[in-house]
N, C-alpha and C positions, 0 to 999 in steps of 0.2 A: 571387147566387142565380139572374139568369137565367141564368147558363151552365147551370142545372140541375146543379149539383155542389153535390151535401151540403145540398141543400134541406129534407132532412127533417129534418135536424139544426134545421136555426135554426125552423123549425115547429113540433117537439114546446118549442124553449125559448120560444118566444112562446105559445103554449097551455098552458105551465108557469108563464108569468112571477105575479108579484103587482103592483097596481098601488101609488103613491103609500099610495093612501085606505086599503089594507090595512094601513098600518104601514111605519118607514122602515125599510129594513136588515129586511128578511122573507128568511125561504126562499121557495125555488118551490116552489109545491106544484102535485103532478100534477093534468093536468088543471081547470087552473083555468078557466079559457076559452075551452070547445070551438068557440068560434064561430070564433074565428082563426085557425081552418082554412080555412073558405071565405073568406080575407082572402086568403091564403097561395098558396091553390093558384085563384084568380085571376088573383092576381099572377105565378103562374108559367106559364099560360094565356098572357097579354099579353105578360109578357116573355120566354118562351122563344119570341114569336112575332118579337115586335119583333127580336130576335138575329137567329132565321131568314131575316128578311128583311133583315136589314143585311146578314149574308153574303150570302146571293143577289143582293143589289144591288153588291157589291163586286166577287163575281164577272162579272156580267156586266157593268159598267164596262170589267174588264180585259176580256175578251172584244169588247165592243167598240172597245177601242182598238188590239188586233191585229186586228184587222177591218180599219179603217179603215189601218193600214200595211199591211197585205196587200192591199187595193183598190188602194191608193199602187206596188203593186211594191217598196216600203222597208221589210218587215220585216226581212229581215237582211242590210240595205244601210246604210251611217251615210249623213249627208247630204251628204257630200263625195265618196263613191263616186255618188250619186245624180246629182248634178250632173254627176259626169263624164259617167257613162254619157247623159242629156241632151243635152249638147255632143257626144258620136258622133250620136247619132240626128240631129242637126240636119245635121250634117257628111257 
C-alpha cells in the first residue's frame, strides 16, 4: 500500500469488513466502518512519505559516491589503472 498502487481497493474492503463481534463467517457489508478511512489515508500520508524519502536517500547515497570517485579522478579508472597512472606522475 505505500507504493500507492491499489490503495483504494484494500480501503473500501477494510471500511467493508465485519468484525469478530459481528458473527463468524459474516459478509461484508458496505460501509460498515467509515472511520477506516482516516486510518487508511493516514497511513498512506506516512507511508507514501516514508517511500519518498527512502528513494531520495538512495538516490543521493548513489550520487554521492560518484561524487566522491569523481573528486578521486577514478570514476572510470579501476584501481590498477589508478595506480599506474600514480607511478607516472611520481616518475
Amino acid at each position: 500500500m505505500m507504493s500507492t498502487e491499489g490503495w483504494l481497493d484494500v480501503m473500501h474492503a477494510g471500511i467493508d469488513s465485519v468484525s469478530p463481534v459481528d458473527g463468524v463467517q459474516m459478509n461484508p457489508v458496505k460501509n460498515k466502518t467509515p472511520l477506516m478511512s482516516i486510518y487508511f489515508v493516514v497511513f498512506m500520508i506516512f507511508g507514501s512519505q516514508f517511500i519518498l524519502n527512502l528513494f531520495v536517500g538512495v538516490i543521493m547515497d548513489n550520487f554521492n559516491k560518484i561524487k566522491d570517485k569523481e573528486e578521486l579522478g577514478s570514476l572510470f579508472v579501476t584501481d590498477e589503472q589508478r595506480s599506474w597512472i600514480d607511478a607516472h606522475k611520481l616518475g
